[in-house]
BAKOLVEX-641785 format. One record per residue: x, y, z of N, C-alpha, C in turn. Coordinates in steps of 0.05 Angstrom, whole numbers, plus 5000, padded with zeros to 4 digits. Example, Ala and Ser with C-alpha at 12.3 -4.5 7.8 and 13.67 -1.06 7.14 Angstrom:
BEGIN
526448865156524649105156526449345156/525749555142527349795143525850015157/
***
This chain:
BEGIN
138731325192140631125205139030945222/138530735220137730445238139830415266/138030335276138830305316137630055326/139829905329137729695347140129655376/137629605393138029605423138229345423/140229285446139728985446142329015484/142028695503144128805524145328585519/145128355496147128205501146728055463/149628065463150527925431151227595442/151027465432151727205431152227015408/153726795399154026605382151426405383/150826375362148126245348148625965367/151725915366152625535379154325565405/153825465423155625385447157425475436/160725645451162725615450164025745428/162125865403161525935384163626235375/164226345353165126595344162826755330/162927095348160427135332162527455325/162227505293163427745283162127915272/163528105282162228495273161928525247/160628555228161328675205162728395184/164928635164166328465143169228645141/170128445135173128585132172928895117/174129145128173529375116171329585136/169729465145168229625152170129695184/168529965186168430135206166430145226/167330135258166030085280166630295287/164830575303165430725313165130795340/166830735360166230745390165231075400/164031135411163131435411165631465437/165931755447167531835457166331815492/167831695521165731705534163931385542/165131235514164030955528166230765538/166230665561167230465573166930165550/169429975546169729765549170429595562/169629385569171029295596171228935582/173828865579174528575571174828395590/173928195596173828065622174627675608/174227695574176227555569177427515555/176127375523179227495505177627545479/178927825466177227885447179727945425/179927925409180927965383179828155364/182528265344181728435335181128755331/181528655364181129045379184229175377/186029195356188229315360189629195357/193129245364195229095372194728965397/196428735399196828555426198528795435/199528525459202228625473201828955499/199829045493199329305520198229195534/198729335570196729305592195129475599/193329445618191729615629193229565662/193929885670195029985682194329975711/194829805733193529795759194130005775/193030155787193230375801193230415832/193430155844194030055871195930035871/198730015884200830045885201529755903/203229535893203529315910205729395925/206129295950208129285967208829005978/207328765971208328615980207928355960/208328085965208027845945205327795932/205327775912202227765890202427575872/199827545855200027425831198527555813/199227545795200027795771197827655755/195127825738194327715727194127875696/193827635678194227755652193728005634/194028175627192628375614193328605634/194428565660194828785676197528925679/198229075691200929235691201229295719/202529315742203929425766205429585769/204229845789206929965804208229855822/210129685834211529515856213029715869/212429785893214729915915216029775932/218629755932220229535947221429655961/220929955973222430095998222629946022/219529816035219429616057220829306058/221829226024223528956019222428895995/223628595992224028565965221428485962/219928375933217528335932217528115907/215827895916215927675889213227675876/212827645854210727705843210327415823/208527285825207826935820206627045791/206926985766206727015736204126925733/202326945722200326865706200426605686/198526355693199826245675199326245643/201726135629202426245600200526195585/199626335569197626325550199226465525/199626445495200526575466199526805474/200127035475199327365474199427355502/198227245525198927415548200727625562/200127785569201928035578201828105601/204128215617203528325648206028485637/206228735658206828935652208528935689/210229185692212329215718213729425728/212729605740214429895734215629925771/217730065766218530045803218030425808/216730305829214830575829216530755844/218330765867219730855884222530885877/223230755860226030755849228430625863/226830345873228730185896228929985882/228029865863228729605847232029545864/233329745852236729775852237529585889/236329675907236129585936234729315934/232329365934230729165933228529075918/230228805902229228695875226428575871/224828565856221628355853223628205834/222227925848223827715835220327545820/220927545786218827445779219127095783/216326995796216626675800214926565777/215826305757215126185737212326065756/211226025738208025865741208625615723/208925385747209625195726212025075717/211524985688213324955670214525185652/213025455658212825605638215925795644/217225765612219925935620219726275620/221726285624222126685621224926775610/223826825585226626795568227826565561/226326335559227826155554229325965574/229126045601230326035623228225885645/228825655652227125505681227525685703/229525895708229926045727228226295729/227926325753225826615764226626865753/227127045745227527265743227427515757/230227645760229927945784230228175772/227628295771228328625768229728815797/231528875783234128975795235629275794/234029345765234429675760233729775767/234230055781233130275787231930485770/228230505780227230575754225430485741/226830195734225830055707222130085705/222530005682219829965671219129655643/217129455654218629215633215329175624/215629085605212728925588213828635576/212528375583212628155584209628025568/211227885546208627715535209327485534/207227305536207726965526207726915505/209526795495209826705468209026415454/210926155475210225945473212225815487/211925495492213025305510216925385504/216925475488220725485477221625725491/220526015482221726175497219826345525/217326245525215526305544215126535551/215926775576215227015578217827165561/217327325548219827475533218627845542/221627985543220628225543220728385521/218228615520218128665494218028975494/217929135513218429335525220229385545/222229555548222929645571224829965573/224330065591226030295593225830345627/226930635627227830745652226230995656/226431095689224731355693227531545673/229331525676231831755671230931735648/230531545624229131705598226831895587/225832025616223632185621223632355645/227332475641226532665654225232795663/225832875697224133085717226333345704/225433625723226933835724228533745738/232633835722234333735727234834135734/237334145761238734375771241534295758/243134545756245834555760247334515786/249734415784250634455811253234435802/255034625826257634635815259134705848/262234825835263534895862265035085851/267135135871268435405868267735595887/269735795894269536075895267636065929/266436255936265336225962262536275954/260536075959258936055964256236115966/254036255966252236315989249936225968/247936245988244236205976242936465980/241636425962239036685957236736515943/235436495970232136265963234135985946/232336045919233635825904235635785885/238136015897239936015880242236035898/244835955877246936035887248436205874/250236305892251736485888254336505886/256736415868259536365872261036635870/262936735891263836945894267836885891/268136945864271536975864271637205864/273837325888274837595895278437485889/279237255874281837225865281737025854/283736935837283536665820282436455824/281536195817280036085820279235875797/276935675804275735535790273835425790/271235445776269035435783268035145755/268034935780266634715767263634575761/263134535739259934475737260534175737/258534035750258733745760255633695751/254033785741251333725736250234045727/249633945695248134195677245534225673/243934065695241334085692240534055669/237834195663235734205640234434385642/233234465614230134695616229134705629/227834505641225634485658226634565694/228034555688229634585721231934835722/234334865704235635075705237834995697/238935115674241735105659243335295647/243135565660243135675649245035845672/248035995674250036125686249036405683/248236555700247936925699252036975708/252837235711255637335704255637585714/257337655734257937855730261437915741/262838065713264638045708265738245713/266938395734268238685735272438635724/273138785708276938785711277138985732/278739025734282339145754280739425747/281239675755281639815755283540005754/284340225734287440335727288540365748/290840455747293040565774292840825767/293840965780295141295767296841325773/297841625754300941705762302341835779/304341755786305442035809305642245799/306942375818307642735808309142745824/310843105817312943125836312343345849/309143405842308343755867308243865852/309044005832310344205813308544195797/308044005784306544035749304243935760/303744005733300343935728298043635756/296843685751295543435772295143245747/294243015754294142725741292042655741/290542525712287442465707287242225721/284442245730283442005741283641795727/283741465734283741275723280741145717/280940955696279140915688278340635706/275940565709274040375717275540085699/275139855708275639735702271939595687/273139505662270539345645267939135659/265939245652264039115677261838975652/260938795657259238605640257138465658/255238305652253438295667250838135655/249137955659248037785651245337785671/242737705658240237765669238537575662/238337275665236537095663236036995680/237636935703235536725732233736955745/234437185737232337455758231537575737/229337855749229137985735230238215739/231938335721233038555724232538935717/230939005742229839215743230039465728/228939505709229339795700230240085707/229540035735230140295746232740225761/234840005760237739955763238640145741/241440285759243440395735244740295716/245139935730247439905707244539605691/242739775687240639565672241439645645/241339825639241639825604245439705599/246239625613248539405609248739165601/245838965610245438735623245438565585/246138365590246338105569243638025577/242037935558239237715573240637455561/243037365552243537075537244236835564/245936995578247836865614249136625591/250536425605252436275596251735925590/250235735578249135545580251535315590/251035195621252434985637253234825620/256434795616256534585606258534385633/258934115636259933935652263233985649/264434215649267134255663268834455686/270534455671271634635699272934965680/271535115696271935435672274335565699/276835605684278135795698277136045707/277536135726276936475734279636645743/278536875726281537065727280337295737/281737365762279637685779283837795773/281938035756284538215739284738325767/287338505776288538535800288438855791/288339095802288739375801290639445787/290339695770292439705751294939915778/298539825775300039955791300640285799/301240395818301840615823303740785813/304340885799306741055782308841115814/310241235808313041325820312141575823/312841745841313042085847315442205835/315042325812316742495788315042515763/316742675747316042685720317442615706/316242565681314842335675313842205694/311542115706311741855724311741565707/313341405733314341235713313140965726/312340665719311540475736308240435738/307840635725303940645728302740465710/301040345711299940105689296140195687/295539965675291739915665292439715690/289139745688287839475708288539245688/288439025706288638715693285838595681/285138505665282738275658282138155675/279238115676277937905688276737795672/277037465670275737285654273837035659/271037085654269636865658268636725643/269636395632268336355602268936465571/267436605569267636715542267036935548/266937075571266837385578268937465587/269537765575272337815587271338165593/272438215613272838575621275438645616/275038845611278838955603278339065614/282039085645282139285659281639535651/281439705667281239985651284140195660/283940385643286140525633287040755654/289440785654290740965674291441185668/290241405687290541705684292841835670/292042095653294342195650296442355674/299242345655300742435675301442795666/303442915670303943245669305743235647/306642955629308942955618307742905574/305542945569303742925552303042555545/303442455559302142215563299342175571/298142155546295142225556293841955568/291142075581289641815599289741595570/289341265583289841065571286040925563/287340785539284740635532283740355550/282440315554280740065574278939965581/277839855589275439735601272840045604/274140225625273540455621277140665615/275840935607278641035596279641285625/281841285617283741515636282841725637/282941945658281942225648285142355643/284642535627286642765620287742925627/289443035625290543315639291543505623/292343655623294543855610295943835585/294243905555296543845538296443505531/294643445537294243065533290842975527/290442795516288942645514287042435528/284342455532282342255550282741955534/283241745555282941505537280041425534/279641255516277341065507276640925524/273740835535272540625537272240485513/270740275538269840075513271839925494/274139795509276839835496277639475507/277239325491276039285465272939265457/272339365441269439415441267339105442/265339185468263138965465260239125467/258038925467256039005465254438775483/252938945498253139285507255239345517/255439655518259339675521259739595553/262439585559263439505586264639775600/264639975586264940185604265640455586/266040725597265340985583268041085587/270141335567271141525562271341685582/273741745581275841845606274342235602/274742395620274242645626277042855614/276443015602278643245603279043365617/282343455624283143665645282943935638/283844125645283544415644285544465631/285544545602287444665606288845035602/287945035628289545295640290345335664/290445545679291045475704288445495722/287545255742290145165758290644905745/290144845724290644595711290444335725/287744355729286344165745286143825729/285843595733285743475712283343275714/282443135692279343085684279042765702/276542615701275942435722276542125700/276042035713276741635699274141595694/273141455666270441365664269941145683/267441115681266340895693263740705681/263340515695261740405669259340515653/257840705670255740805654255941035655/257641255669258341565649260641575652/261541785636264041825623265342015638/267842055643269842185667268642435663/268242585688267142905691269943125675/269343275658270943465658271543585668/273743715674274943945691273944155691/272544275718271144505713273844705719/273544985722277145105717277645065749/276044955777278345055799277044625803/277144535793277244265806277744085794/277643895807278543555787276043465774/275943385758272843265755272943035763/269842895768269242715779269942435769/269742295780270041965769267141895754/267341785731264741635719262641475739/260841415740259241325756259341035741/260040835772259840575762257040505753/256340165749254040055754252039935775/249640055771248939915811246439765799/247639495807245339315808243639265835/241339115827240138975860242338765866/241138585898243038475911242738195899/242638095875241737905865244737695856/246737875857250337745858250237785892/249537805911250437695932251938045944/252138015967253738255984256638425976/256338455947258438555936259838695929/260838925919261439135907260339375932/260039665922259739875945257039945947/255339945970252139915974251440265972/248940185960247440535954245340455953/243340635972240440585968240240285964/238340125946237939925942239639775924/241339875915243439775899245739685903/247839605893250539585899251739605868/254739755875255039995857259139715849/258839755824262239685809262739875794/265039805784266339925766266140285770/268340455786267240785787270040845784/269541045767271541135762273441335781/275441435774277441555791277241765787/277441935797277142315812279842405801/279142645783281942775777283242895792/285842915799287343085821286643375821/287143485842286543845847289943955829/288444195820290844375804291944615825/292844675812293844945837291845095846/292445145876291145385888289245635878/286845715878285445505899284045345871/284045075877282944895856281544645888/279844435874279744135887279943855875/279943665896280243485885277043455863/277843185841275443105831273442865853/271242805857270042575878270542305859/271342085876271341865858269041765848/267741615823264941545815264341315833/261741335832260441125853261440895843/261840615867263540335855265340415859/266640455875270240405885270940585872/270840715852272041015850274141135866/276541135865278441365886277541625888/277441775901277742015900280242195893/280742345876283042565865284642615888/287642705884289742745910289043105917/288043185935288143415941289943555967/289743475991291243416014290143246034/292842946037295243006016293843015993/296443095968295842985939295842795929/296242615938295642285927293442235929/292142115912289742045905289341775927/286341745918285541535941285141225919/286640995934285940775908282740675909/282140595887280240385883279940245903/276540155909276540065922276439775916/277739485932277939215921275639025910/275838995894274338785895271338915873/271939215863270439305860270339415828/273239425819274139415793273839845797/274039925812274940265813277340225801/276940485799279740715781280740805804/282740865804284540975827284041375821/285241575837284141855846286641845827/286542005817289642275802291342465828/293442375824294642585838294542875836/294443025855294343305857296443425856/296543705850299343885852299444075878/301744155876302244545886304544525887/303544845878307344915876308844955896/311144835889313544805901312844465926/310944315915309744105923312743845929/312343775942314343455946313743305922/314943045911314742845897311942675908/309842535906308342465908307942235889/307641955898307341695880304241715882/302441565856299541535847299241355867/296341145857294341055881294340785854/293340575873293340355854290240345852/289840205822286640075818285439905839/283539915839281839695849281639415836/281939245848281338935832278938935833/278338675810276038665795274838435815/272438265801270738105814269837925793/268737645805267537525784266337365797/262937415800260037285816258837105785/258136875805256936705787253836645793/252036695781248636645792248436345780/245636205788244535985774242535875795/240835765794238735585798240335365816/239035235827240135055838236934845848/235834945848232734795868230134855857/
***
């Protein structure tokens, strides 16, 4: 390969054109070398781009050809005197602070020379903008041939919304419906910033039934349906209610999502049959739903009910179903069996992650153990160790002498009716099962315990 050194090329004539090569060939600039054009060279590419000034103007200038500007007009407006027109000349205009909108650069003609066609000055005025300007000729003079906005080049965009009560944790928020409600998204952010709704959805928790003293005691009620979402945090392994968790959460969209916090399922009447007792209510967020959960059995072969979580049993009857209607991962566990013999103690209410305790022969069994997350939904549900505890199921009532009550499951859980025999309700806000009434013989009439209402916490990014 031939090399010749040389520091300066020149035309053979004054004033002269001197050319590289022949049409076809290939010039190869190595990687690392500077060109520096100081006046006008042809050939090197497309027209029409600048080279980018990296001083930032703040006040009145004159703009010279081939260059480009950041203009900040925070301190006022700024006029910037045009270059004069030459065919291909270019100047370039970007508003660096995003005050164009306040305060305009008003471009001033040089001359005769138009802008757009126009003897008049020209004002950039948008907020944002970004313009590229070439000369064309005496008719339409500077024309623009580029332009756009910073907003077509998104930064990280947050969500932001309302509803429900409030709070911060670092960089998030936290919307707390403890009753109906409406939670509006007014800005859905982006990837890069946060768009994305975490959930956690507790229903109602069952009611239970009365009794009239006499018969059998009454299964615990079931937990109301608990659901739960894990993308703005990370959600600890060693949480109980982690093998629950969704990693999908809900993607922001710009409206307004009803919220339904299902209310405790009602208290039966003191007799047999008991009569008046219900499931917890739904809670609905979005496209997530908890089904209340199901209410204890009574002494009359009405066995515990299907739900969110299920009823426990008693005497001669049946545990209801969790998981009722079935999701994945499920929203809560199968009601406990009662005894049946004497003292015909009766079985506990599921809860979201175990299933109602069976009746050992002198006690109620226990309530299901809710779910305990970290404090990442905000001050909510019933605190344990590092956790805070939903959805627990309800404690089966005590059977005859000597028998005990069942303990309610962690999360609002009632405790079983022992003395008195009325069970203890759910606690609010917490989506518990209500306690089973207790017996003894020759006992008074005794009405059940109502569910616990449900909850519906909203996570997200915000900053």
């Amino acid at each position: 390969m031939s090399e010749i050194k040389v520091n300066k090329i020149s035309p053979r004539t004054a004033c002269g054109t001197t050319t590289l090569g022949d049409s076809g060939d290939t010039f190869t600039i190595p990687a690392g070398v500077s060109i520096t054009n100081s006046g006008t060279a042809s050939g090197f590419g497309a027209t029409g781009a600048v080279s980018w000034n990296t001083t930032v103007k703040t006040s009145g200038f004159t703009a010279v050809a081939g260059e480009g500007y950041f203009v900040n007009t925070t301190g006022g407006a700024v006029s910037v005197n045009l270059p004069a027109g030459t065919a291909g000349a270019v100047v370039g205009f970007k508003d660096y602070a995003g005050t164009f909108d306040t305060n305009a650069v008003t471009l001033v003609q040089n001359g005769s020379d138009k802008i757009g066609g126009s003897t008049d000055n020209a004002n950039l005025a948008t907020e944002g903008i970004a313009v590229t300007l070439v000369f064309i000729d005496s008719t339409q003079g500077w024309l623009v041939t580029d332009s756009g906005l910073q907003s077509e080049a998104p930064g990280p965009l947050f969500v932001t919304a309302t509803g429900g009560t409030i709070t911060t944790d670092g960089n998030f928020k936290i919307h707390t419906f403890t009753g109906p409600g409406t939670f509006t998204v007014t800005s859905t952010g982006n990837a890069g910033g946060s768009n994305v709704l975490d959930y956690l959805v507790a229903g109602g928790g069952g009611g239970s039934a009365g009794g009239d003293g006499n018969n059998c005691a009454r299964g615990g009620s079931g937990a109301g349906g608990f659901r739960y979402s894990a993308v703005t945090y990370t959600s600890p392994s060693c949480a109980p209610g982690h093998p629950l968790r969704s990693t999908s959460g809900i993607t922001a969209a710009a409206q307004a999502y009803p919220v339904t916090v299902g209310g405790g399922g009602a208290a039966g009447a003191g007799n047999n049959p008991s009569t008046g007792v219900s499931n917890g209510a739904n809670s609905v967020f979005s496209t997530i739903t908890s089904a209340g959960g199901g209410y204890g059995a009574d002494a009359n072969g009405a066995g515990g009910q299907p739900g969110g979580s299920g009823g426990g049993s008693t005497i001669a009857s049946s545990a209801g179903g969790g998981n009722t209607p079935p999701v994945s991962p499920p929203q809560g566990q199968n009601g406990g069996t009662g005894y049946n013999s004497p003292p015909y103690a009766a079985g506990g209410g599921g809860g979201a992650i175990a299933v109602g305790g069976n009746s050992p022969p002198t006690a109620g069994g226990v309530g299901g153990a809710g779910a305990g997350l970290p404090t990442a939904f905000g001050s909510n549900g019933v605190p344990s160790g590092s956790f805070r505890y939903y959805s627990g199921g309800g404690g089966g009532g005590r059977g005859y002498s000597p028998s005990a009550n069942g303990a309610g499951g962690l999360g609002g859980g009632g405790a079983g009716g022992d003395s008195p025999l009325q069970g203890t309700a759910g606690t609010a806000n917490t989506g518990g099962g209500a306690g089973g009434t207790g017996q003894q013989a020759g006992g008074s009439p005794t009405g059940g315990a109502t569910g616990g209402s449900g909850i519906v916490v909203i996570r997200y990014k915000f900053q």
